[in-house]
C-alpha positions in Angstrom: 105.4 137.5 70.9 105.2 136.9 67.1 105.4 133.1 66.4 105.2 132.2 69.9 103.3 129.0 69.7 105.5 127.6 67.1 108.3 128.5 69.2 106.8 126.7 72.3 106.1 123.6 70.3 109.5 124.0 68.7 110.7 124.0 72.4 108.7 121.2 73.6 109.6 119.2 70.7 112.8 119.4 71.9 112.6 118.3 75.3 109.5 115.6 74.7 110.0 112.2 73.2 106.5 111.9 72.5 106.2 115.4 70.4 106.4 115.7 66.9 109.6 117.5 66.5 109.3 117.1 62.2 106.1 118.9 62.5 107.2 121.5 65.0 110.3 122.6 63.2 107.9 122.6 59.6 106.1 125.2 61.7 108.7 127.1 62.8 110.6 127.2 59.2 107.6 128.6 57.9 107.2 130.9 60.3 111.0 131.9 60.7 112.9 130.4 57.6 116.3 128.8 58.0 118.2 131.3 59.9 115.7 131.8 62.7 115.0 128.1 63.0 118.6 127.4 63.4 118.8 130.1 66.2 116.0 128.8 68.0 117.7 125.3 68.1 120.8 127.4 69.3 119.3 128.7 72.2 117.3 125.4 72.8 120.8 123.7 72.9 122.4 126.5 75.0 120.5 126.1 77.7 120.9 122.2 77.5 124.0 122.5 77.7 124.0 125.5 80.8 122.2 123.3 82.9 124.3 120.2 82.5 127.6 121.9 83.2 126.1 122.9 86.2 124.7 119.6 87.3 127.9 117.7 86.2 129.8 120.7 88.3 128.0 120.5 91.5 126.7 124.0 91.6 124.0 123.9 94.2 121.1 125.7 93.4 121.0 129.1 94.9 118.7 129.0 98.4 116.4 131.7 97.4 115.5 130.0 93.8 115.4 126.6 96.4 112.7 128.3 98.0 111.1 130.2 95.0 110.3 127.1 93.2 110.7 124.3 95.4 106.4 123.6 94.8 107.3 123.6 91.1 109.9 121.3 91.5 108.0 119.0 93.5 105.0 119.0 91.1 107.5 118.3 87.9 109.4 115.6 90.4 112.5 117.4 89.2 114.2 117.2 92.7 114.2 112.8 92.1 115.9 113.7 89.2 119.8 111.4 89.7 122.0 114.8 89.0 119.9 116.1 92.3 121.3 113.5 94.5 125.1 114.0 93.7 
């Protein structure tokens, strides 16, 4: 994928408190400009936001995603997250 690793460190930027989002989005407006910067923030954001509706919503996750990544959850610790135990 063209860009890709400015995209991941855009993305990772965004989720990271210890990233360098000023020096990830420099990258990225290099790579992409203005327009495409802003639309990778978009989707960053979009996805934010999908997942909290669902965790402030109580949707449970679906059994067979359970399954399919409970060892990924595990190793990330994501299932001690708070929104988990509602």
């Amino acid at each position: 994928m063209p860009h890709e690793s400015e995209l991941l460190a855009f993305a990772d930027a965004a989720i990271d408190p210890a990233a360098s989002p000023e020096r990830a989005r420099t990258a990225l407006l290099a790579c992409l400009g203005e327009e495409g910067t802003t639309d990778a923030a978009a989707v960053i954001a979009g996805f934010d936001a999908i997942t909290r509706v669902a965790d402030g919503s109580g949707i449970p996750l679906e059994p067979p995603k359970a399954a399919a990544t409970a060892d990924w959850r595990a190793s990330l610790g994501i299932d001690a997250y708070w929104s988990m135990k509602i």
